[in-house]
PQR file with spaces between the fields and no chain letter, atoms N, CA, C, O and H, PARSE charges and radii, in Angstrom:
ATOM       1  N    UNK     1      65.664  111.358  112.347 -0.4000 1.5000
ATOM       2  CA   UNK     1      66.252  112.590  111.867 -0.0000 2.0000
ATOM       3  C    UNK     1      67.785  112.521  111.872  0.5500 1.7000
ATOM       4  O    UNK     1      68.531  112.816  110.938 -0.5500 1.4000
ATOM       5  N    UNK     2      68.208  111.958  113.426 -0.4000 1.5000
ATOM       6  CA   UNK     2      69.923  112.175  112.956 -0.0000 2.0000
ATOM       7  C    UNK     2      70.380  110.953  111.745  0.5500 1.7000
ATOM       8  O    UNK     2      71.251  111.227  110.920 -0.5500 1.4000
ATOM       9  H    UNK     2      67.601  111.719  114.184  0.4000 1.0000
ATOM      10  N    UNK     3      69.762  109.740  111.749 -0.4000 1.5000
ATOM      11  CA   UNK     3      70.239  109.048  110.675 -0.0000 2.0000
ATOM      12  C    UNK     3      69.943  109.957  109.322  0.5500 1.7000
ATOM      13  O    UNK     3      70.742  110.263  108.436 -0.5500 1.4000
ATOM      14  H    UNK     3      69.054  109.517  112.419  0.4000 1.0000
ATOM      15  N    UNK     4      69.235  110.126  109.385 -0.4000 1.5000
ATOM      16  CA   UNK     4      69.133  110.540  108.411 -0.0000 2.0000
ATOM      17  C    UNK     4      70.342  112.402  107.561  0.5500 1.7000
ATOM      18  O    UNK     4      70.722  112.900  106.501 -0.5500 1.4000
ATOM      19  H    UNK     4      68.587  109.878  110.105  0.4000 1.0000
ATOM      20  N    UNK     5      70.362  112.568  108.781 -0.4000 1.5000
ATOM      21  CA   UNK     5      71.584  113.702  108.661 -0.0000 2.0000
ATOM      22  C    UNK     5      72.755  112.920  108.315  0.5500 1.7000
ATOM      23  O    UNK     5      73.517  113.389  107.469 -0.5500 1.4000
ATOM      24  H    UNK     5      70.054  112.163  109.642  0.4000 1.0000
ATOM      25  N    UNK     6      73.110  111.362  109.049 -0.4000 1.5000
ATOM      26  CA   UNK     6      74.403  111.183  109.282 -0.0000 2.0000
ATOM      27  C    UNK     6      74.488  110.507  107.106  0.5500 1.7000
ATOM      28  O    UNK     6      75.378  110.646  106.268 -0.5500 1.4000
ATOM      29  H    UNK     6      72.491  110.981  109.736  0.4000 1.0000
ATOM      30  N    UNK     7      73.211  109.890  107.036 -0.4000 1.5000
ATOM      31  CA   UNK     7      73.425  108.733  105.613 -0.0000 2.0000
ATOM      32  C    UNK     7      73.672  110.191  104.420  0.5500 1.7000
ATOM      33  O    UNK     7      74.406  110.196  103.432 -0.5500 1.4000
ATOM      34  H    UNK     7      72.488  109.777  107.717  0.4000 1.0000
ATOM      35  N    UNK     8      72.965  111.102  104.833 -0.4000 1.5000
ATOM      36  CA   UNK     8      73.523  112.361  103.913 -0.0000 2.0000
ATOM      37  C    UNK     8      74.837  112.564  103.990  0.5500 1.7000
ATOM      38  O    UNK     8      75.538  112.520  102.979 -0.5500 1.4000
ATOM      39  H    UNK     8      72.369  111.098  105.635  0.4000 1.0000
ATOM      40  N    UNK     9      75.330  112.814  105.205 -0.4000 1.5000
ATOM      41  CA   UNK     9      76.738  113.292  105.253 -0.0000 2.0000
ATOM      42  C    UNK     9      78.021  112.494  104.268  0.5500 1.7000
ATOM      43  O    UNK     9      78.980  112.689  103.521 -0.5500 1.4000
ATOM      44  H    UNK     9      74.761  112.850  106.026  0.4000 1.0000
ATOM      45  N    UNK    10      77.058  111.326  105.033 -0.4000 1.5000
ATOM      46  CA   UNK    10      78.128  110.020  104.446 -0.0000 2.0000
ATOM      47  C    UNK    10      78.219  109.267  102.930  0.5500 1.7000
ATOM      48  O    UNK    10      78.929  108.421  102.387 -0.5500 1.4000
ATOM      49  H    UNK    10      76.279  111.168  105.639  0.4000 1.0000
ATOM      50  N    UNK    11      76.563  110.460  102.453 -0.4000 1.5000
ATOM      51  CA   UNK    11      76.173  109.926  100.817 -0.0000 2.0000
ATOM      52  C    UNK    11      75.978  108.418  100.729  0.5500 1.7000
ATOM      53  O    UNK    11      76.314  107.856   99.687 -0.5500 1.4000
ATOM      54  H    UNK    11      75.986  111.147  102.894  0.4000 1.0000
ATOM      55  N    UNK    12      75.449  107.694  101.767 -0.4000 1.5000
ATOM      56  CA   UNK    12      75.504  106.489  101.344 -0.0000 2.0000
ATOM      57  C    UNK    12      74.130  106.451  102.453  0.5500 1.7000
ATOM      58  O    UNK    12      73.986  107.191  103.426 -0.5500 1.4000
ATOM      59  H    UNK    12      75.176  108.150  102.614  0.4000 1.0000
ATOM      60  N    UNK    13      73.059  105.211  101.926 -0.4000 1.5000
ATOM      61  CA   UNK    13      72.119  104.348  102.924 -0.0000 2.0000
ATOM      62  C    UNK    13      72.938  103.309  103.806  0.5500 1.7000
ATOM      63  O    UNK    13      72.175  102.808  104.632 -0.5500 1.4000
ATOM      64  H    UNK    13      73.176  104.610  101.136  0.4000 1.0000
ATOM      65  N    UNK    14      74.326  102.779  103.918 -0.4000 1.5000
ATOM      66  CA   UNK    14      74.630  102.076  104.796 -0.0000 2.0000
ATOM      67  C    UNK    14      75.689  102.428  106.153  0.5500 1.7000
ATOM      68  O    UNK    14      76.640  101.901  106.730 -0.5500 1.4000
ATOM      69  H    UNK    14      74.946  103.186  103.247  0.4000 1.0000
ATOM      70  N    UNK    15      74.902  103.603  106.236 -0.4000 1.5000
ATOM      71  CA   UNK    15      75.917  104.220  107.990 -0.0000 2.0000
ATOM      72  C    UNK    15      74.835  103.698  109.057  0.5500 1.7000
ATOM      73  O    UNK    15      73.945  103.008  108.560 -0.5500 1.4000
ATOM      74  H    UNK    15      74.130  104.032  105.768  0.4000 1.0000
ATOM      75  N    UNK    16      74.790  103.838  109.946 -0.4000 1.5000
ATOM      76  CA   UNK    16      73.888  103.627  111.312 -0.0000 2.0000
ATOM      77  C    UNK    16      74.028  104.429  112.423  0.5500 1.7000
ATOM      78  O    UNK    16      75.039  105.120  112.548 -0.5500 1.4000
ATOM      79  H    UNK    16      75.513  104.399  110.350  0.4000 1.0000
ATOM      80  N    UNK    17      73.198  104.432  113.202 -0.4000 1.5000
ATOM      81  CA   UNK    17      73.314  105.232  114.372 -0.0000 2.0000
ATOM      82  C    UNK    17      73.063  104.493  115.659  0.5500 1.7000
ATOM      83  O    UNK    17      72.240  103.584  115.556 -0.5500 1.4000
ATOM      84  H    UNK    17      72.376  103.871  113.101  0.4000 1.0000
ATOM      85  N    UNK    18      73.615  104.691  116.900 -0.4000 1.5000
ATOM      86  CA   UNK    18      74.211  103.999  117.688 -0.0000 2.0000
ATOM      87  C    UNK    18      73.307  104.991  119.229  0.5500 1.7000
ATOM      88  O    UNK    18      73.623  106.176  119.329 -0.5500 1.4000
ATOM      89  H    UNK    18      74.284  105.430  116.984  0.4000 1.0000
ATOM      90  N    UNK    19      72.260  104.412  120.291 -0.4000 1.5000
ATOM      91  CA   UNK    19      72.059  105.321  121.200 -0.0000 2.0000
ATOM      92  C    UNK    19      72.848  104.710  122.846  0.5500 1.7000
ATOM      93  O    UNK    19      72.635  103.554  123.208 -0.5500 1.4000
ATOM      94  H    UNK    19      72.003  103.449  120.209  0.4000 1.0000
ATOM      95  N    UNK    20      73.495  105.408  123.462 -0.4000 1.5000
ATOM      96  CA   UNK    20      74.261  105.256  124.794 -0.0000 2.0000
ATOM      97  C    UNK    20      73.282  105.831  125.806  0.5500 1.7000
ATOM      98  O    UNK    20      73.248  107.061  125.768 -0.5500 1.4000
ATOM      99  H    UNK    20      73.668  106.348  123.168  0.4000 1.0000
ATOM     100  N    UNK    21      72.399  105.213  126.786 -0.4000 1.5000
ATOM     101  CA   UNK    21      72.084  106.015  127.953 -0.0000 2.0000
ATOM     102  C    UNK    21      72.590  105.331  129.086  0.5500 1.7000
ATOM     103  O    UNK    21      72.448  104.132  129.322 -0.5500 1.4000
ATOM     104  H    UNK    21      72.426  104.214  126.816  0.4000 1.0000
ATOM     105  N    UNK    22      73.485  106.581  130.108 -0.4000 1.5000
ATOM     106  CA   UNK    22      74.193  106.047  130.992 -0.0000 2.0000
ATOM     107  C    UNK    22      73.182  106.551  132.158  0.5500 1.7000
ATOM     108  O    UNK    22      72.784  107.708  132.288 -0.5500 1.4000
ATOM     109  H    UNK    22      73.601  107.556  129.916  0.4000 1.0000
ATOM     110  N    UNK    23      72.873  105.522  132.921 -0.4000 1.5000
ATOM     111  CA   UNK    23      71.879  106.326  134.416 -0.0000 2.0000
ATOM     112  C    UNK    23      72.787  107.649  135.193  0.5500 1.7000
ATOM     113  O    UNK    23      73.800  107.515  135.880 -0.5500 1.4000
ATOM     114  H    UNK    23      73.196  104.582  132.816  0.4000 1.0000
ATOM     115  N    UNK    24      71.932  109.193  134.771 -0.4000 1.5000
ATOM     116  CA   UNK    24      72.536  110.201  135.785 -0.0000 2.0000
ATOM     117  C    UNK    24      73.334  111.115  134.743  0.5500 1.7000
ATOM     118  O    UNK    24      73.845  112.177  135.097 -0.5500 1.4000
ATOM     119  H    UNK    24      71.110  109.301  134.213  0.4000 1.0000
ATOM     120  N    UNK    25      73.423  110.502  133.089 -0.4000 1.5000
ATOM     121  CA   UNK    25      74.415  111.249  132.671 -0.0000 2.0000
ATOM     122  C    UNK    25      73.489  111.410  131.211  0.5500 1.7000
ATOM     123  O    UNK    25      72.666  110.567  130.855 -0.5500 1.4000
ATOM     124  H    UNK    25      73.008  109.639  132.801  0.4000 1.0000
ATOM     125  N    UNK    26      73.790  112.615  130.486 -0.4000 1.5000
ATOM     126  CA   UNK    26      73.333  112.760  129.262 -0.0000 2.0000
ATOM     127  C    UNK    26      73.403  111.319  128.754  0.5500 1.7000
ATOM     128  O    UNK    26      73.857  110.364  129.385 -0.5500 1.4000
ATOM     129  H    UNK    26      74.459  113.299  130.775  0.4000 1.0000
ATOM     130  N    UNK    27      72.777  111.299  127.260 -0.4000 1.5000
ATOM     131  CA   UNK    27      72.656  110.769  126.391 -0.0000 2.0000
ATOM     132  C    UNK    27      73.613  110.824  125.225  0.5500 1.7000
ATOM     133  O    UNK    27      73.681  111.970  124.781 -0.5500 1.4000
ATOM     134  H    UNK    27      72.409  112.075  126.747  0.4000 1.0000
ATOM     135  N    UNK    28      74.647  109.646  124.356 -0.4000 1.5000
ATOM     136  CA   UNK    28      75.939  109.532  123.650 -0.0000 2.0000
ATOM     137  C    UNK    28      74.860  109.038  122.110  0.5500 1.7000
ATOM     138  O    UNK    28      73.882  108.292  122.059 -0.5500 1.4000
ATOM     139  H    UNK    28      74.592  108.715  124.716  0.4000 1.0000
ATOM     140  N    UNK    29      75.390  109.631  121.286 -0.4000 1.5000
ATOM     141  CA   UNK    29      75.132  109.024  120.038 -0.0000 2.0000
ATOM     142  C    UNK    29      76.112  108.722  119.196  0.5500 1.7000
ATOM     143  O    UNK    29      76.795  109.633  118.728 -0.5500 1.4000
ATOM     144  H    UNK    29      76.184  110.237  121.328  0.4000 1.0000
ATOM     145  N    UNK    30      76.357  107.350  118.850 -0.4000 1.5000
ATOM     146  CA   UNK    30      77.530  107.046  117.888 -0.0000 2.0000
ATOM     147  C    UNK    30      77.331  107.175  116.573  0.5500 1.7000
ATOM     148  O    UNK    30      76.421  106.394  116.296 -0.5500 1.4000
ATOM     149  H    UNK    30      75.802  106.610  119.230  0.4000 1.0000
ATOM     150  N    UNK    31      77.751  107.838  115.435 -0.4000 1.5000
ATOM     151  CA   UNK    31      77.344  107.512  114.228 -0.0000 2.0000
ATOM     152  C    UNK    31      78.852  106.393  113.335  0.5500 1.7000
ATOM     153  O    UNK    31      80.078  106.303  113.258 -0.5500 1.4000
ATOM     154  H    UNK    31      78.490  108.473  115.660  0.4000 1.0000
ATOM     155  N    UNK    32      77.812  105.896  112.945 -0.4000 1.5000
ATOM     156  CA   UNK    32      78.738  104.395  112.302 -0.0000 2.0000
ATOM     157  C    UNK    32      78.443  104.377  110.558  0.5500 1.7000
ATOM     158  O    UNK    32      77.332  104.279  110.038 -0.5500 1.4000
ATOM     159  H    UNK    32      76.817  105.969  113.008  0.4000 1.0000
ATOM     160  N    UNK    33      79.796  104.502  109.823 -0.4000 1.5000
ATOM     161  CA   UNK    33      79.692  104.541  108.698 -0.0000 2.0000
ATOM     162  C    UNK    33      80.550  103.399  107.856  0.5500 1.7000
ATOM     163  O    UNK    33      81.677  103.036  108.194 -0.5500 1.4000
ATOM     164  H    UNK    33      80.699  104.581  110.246  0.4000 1.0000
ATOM     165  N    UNK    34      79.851  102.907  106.736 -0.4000 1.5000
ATOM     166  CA   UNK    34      81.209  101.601  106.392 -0.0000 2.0000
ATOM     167  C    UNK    34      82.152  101.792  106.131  0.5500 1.7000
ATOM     168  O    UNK    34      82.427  102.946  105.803 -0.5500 1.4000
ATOM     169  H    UNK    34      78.935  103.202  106.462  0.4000 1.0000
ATOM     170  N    UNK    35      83.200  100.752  106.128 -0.4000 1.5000
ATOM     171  CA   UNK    35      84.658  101.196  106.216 -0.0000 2.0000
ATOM     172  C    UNK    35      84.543  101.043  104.558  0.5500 1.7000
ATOM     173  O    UNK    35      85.236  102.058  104.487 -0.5500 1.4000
ATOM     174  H    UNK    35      82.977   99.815  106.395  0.4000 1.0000
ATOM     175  N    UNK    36      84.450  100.912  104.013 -0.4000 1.5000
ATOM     176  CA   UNK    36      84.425  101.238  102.460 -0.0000 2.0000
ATOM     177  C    UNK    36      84.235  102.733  102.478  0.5500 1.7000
ATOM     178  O    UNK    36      84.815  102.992  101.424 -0.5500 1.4000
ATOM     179  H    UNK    36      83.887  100.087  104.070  0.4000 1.0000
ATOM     180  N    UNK    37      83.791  104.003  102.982 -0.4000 1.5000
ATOM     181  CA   UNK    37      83.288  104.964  102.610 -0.0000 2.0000
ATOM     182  C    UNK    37      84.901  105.621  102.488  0.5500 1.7000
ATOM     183  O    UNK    37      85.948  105.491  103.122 -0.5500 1.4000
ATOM     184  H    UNK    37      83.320  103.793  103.839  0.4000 1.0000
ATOM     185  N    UNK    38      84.352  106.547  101.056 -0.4000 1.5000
ATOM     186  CA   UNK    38      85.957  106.811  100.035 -0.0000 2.0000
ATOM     187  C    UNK    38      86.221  107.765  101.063  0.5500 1.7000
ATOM     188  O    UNK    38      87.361  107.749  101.528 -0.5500 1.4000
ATOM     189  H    UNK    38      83.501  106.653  100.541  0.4000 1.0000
ATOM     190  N    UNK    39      85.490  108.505  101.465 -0.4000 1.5000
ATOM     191  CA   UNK    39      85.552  110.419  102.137 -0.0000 2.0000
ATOM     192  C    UNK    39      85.440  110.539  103.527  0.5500 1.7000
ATOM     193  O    UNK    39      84.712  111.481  103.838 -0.5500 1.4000
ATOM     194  H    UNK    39      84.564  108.518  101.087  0.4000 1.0000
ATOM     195  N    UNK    40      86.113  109.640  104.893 -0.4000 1.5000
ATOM     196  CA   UNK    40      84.991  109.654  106.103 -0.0000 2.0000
ATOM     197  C    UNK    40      85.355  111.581  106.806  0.5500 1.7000
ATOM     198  O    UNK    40      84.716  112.244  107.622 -0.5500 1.4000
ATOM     199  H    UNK    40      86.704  108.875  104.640  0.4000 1.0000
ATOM     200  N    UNK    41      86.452  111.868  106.129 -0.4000 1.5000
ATOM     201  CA   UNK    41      86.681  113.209  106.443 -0.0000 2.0000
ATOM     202  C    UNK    41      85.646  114.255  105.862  0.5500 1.7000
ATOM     203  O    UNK    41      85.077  115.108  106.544 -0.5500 1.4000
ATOM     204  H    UNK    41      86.971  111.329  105.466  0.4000 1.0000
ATOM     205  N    UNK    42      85.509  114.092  104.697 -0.4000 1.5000
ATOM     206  CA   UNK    42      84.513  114.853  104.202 -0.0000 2.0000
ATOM     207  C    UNK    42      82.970  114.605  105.034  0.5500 1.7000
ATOM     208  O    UNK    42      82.286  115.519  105.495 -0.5500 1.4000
ATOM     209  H    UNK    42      85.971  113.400  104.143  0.4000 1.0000
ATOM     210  N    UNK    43      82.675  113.308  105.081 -0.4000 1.5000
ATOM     211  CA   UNK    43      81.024  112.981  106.098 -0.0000 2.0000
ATOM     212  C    UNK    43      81.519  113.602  107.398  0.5500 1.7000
ATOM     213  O    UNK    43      80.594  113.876  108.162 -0.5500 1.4000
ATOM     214  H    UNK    43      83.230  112.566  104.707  0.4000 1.0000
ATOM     215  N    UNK    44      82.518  113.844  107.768 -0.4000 1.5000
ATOM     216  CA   UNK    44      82.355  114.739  109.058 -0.0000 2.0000
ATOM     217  C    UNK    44      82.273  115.653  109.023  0.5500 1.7000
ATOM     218  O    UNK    44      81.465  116.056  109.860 -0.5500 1.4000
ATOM     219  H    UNK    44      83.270  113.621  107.147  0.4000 1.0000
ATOM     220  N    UNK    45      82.832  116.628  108.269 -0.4000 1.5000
ATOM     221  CA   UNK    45      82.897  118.153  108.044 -0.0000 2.0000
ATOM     222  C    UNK    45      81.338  117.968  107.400  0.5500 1.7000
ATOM     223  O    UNK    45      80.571  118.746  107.968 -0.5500 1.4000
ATOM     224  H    UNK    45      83.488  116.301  107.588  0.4000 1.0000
ATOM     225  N    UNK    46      80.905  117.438  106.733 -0.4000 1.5000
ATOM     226  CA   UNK    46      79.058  117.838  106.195 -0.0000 2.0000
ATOM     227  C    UNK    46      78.518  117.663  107.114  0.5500 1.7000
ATOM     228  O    UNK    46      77.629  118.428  107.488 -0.5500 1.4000
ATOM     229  H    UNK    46      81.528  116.807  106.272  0.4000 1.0000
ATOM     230  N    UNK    47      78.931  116.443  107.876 -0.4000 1.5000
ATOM     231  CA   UNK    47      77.787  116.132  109.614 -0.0000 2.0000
ATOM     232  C    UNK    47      77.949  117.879  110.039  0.5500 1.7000
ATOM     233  O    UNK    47      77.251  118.859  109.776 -0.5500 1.4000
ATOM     234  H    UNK    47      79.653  115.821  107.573  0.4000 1.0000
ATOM     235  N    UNK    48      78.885  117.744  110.608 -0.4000 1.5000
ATOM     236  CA   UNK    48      79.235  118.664  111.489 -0.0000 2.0000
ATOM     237  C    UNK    48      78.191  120.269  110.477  0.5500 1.7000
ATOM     238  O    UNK    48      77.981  121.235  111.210 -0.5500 1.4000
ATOM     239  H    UNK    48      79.452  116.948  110.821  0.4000 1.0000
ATOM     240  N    UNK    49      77.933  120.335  109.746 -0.4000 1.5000
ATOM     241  CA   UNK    49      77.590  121.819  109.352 -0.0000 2.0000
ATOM     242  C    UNK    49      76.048  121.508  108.663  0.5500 1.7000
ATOM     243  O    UNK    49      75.345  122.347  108.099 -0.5500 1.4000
ATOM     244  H    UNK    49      78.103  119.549  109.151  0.4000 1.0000
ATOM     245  N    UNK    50      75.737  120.103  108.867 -0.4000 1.5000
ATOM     246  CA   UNK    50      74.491  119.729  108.855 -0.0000 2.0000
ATOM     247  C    UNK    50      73.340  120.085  109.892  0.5500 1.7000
ATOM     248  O    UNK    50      72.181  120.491  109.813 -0.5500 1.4000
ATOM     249  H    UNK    50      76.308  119.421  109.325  0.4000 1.0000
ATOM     250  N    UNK    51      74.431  119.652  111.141 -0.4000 1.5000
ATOM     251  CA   UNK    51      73.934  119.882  112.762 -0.0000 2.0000
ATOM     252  C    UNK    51      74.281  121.444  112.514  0.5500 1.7000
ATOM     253  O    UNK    51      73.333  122.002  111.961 -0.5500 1.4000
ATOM     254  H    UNK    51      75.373  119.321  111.206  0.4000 1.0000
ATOM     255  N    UNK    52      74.976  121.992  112.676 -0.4000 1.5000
ATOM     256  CA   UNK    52      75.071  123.419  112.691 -0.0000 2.0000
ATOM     257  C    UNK    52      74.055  123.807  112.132  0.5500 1.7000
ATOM     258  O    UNK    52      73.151  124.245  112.843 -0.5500 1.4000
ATOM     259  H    UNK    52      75.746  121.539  113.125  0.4000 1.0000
ATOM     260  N    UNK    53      73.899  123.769  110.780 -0.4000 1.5000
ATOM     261  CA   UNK    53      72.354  124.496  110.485 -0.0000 2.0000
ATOM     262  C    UNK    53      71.084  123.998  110.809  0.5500 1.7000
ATOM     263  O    UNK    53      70.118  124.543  110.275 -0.5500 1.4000
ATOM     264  H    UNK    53      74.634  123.413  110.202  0.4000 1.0000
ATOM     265  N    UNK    54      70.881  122.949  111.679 -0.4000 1.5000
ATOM     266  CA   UNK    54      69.853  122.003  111.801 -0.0000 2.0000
ATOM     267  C    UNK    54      69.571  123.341  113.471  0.5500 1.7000
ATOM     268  O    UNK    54      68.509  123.634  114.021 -0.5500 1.4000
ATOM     269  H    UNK    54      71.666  122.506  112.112  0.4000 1.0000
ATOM     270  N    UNK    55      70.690  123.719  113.722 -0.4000 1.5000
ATOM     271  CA   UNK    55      70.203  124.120  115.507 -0.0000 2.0000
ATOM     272  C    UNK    55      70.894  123.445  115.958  0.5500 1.7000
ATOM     273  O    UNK    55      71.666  124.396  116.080 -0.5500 1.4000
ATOM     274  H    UNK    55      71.552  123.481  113.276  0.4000 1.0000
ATOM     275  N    UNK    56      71.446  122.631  116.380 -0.4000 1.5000
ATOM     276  CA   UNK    56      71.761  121.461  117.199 -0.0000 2.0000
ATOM     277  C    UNK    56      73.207  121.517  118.056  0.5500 1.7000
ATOM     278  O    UNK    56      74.191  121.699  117.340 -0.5500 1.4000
ATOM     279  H    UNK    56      70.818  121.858  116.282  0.4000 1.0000
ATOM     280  N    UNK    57      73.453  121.390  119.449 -0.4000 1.5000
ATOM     281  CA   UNK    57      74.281  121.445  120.122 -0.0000 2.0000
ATOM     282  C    UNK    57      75.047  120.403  120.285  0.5500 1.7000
ATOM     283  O    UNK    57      74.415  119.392  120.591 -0.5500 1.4000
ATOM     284  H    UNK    57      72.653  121.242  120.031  0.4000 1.0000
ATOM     285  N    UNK    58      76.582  120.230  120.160 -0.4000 1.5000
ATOM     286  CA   UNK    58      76.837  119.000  119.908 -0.0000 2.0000
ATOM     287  C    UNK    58      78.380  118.956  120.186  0.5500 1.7000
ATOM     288  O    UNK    58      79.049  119.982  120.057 -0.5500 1.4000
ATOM     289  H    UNK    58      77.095  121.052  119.911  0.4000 1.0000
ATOM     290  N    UNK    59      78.974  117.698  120.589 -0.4000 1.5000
ATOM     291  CA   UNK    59      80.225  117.760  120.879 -0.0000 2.0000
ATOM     292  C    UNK    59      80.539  116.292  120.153  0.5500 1.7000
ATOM     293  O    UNK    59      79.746  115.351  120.117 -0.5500 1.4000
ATOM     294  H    UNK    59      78.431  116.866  120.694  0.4000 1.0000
ATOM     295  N    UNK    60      82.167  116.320  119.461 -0.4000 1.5000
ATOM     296  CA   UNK    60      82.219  115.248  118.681 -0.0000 2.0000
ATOM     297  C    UNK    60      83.527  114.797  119.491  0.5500 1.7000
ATOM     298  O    UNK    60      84.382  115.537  119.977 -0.5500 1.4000
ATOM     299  H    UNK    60      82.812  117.084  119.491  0.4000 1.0000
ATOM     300  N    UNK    61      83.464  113.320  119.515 -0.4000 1.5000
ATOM     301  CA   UNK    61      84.509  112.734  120.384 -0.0000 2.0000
ATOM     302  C    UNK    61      84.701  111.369  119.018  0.5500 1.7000
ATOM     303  O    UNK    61      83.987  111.127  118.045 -0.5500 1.4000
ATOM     304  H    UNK    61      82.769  112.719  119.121  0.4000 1.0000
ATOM     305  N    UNK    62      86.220  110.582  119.612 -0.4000 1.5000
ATOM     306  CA   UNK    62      86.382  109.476  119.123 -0.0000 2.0000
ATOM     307  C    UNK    62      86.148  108.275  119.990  0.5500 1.7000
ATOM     308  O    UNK    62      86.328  108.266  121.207 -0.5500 1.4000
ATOM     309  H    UNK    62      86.800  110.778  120.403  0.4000 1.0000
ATOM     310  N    UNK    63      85.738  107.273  119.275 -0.4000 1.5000
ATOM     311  CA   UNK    63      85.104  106.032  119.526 -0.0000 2.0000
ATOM     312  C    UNK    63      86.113  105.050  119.754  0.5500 1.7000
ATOM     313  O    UNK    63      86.059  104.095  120.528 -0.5500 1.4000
ATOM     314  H    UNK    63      85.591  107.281  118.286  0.4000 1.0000
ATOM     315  N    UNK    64      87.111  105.418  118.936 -0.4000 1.5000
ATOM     316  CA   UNK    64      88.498  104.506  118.683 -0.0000 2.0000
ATOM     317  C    UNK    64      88.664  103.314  119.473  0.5500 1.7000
ATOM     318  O    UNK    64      88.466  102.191  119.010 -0.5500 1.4000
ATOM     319  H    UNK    64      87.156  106.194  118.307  0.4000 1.0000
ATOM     320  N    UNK    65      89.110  103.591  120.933 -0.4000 1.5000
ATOM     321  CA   UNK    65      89.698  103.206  122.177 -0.0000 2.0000
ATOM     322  C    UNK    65      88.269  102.386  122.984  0.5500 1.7000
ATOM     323  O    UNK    65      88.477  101.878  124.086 -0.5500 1.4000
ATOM     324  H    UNK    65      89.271  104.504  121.309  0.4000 1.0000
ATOM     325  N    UNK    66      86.830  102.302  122.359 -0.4000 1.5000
ATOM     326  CA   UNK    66      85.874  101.888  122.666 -0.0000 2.0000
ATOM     327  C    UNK    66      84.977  100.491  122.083  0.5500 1.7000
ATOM     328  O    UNK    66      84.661  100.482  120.894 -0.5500 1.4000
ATOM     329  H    UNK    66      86.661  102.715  121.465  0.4000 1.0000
ATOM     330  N    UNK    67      84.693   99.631  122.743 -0.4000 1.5000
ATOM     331  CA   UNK    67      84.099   98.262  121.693 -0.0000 2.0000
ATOM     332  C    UNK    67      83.024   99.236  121.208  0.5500 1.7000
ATOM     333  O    UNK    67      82.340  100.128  121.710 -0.5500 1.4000
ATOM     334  H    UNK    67      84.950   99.638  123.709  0.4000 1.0000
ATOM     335  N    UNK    68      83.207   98.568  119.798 -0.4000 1.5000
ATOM     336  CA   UNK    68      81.759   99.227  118.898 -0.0000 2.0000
ATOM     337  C    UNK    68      80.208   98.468  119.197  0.5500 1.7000
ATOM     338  O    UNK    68      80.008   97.290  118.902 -0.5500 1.4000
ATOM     339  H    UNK    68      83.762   97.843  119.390  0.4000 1.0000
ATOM     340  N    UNK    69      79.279   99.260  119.762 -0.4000 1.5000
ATOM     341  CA   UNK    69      77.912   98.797  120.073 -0.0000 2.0000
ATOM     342  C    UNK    69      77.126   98.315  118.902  0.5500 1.7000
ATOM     343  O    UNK    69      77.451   98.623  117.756 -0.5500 1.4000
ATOM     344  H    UNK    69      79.442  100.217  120.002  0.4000 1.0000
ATOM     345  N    UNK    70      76.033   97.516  119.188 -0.4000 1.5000
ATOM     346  CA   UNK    70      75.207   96.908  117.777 -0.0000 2.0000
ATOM     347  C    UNK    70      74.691   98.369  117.363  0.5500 1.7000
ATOM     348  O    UNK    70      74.237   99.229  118.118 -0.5500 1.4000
ATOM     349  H    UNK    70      75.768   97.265  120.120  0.4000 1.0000
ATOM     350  N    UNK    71      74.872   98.433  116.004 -0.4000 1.5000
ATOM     351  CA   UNK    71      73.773   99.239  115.492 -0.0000 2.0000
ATOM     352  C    UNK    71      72.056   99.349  115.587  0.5500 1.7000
ATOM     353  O    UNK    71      71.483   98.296  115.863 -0.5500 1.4000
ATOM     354  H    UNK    71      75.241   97.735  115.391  0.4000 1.0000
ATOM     355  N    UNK    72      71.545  100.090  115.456 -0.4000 1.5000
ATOM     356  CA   UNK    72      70.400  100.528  116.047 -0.0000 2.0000
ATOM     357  C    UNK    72      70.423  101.105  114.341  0.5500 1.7000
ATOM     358  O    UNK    72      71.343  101.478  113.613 -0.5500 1.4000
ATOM     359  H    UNK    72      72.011  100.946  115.231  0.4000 1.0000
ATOM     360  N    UNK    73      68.866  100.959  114.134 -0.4000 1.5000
ATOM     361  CA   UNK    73      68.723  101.308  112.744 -0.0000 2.0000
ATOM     362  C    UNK    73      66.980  102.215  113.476  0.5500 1.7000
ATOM     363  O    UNK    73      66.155  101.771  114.274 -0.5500 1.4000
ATOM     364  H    UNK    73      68.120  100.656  114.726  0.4000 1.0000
ATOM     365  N    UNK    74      67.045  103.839  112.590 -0.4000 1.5000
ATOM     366  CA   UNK    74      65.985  104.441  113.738 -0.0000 2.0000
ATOM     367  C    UNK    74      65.257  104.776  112.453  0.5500 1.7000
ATOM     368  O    UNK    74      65.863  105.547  111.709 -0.5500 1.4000
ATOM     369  H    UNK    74      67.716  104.199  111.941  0.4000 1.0000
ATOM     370  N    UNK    75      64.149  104.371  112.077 -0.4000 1.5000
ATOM     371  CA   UNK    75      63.511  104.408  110.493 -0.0000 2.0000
ATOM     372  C    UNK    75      62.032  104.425  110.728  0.5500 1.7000
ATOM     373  O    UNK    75      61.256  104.453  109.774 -0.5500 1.4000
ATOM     374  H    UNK    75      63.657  103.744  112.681  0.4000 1.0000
């Protein structure tokens, strides 16, 4: 389901989704989109109001300052 929110947002089949479980602490989801994508501002503002109407509670952070994890493809 969230890939599938995120490849909408992003209008493209080649974003991915990324799962973090730390022992003792919630659960992190990365969403990963190609660096080719023309709009990544626009796939956030659609993520973001995708999850909003989906229900979904959610806090968005940057990855930046973090090694990027293998993708996880959830199909």
């Amino acid at each position: 389901m969230l890939l599938d929110l995120w490849s909408n947002a992003c209008e493209t089949n080649q974003s991915s989704v990324t799962r973090d479980n730390q022992a003792g602490h919630s659960t992190s989801y990365a969403l990963h989109a190609p660096t080719s994508l023309a709009y990544p501002k626009r796939a956030e503002l659609r993520m973001r109001k995708l999850l909003e109407e989906a229900g979904y509670t959610f806090t968005l952070g940057s990855l930046a300052d973090r090694p990027a994890p293998q993708p996880v493809r959830f199909r």
